[in-house]
N, C-alpha and C positions, 0 to 999 in steps of 0.2 A: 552465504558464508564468505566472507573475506579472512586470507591469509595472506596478510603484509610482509614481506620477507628484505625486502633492498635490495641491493646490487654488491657485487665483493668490488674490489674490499671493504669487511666489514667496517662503517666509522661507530665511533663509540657512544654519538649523541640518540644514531636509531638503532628502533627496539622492536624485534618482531613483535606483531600485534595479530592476536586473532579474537574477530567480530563477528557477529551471525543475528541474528532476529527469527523468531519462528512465532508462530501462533495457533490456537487451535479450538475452534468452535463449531458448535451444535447449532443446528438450523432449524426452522419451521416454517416449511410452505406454505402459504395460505393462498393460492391463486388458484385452485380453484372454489371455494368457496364465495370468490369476489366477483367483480365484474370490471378487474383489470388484467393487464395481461400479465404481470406478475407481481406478487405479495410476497416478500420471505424476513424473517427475522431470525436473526443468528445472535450467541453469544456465547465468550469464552475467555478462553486467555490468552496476554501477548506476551511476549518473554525476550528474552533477550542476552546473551555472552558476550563478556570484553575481557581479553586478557594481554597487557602490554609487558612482555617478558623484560624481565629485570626492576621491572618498576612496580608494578603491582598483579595477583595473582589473579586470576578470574572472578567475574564479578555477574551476578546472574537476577537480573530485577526482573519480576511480573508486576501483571496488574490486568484489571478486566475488562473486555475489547467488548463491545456491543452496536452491531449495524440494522438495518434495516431498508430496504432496494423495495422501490415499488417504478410499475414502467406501465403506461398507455396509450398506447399508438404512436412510437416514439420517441414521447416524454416521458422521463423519469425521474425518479429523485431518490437520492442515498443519502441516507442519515449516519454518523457512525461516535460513537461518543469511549474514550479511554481513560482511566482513571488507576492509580498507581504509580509505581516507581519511574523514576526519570531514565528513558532507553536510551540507551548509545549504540546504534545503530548508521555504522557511516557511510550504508548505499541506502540506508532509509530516509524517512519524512523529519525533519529535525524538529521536527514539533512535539514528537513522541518524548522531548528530553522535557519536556513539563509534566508534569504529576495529574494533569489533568486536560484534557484535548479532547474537542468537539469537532466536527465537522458537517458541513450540509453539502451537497455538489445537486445542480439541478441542470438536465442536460437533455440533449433533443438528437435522437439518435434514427439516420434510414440507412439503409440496405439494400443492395440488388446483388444480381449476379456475379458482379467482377466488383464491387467498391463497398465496401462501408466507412460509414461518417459518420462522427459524436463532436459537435459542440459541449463542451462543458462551463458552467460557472461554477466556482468555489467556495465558501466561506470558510475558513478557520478559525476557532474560538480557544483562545489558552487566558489564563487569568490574568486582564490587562490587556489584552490585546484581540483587535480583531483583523482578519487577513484576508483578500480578496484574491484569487487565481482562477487564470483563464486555460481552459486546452481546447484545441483543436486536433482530431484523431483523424488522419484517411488513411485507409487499407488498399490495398488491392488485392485482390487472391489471383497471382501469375497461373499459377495450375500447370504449370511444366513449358509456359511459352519460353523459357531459353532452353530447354532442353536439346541436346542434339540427336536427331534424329540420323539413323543409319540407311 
């Protein structure tokens, strides 16, 4: 949820604005019946509020979110496909403001004690266009080393 509010003194060109995104979907494990390490498909709905006071009143689009995460030894792959209203979501994916958004991500993920790591590759599919994004994720899990000890 974002609430835009400005700085005093109010100027009269801004307009508090309140934004949010939510969503909500049902799942279905299938990993153990496989011979991967994980199987799950979900699907539901994505939604979404925009209200820029003075200017227009709240404005509330769904539309329905469908993923699918399968991962072995590592490797994985997330499928995720949305279909519906054009979202305006302004700490979201701006891709959601198409009526239609696919996505694939294929990604190689290890683990140890203190670090994890995810390469990912991207693909994004909106009508007309196709998008390619890179991430690189490390973690560390500190576990209290700055802590001060007495």
């Amino acid at each position: 949820m974002s609430h835009l509010a400005h700085t005093a003194p109010a100027d009269p060109e801004q307009h508090l604005r309140d934004n949010a995104g939510f969503s909500a979907l049902l799942g279905l494990n299938l990993t153990d019946v496989t011979g991967l390490d994980s199987l799950t498909f979900s699907a539901g709905f994505l939604g979404s509020y925009d209200r820029l006071r003075g200017v227009y009143d709240f404005r509330v689009p769904f539309g329905f979110l469908g993923e699918l995460e399968s991962a072995f030894k590592g490797f994985g792959l997330h499928g995720m496909v949305y279909a519906g209203d054009s979202q305006e979501i302004l700490t979201g994916d701006g891709f959601y403001k198409s009526s239609f958004y696919a996505r694939v991500d294929a990604y190689y993920q290890v683990s140890s004690a203190f670090v994890d790591g995810k390469l990912q590759f991207s693909c994004h599919f909106i009508p007309g266009v196709t998008d390619l994004s890179m991430s690189l994720v490390i973690r560390a899990r500190l576990e209290g080393a700055f802590r001060r000890h007495h």
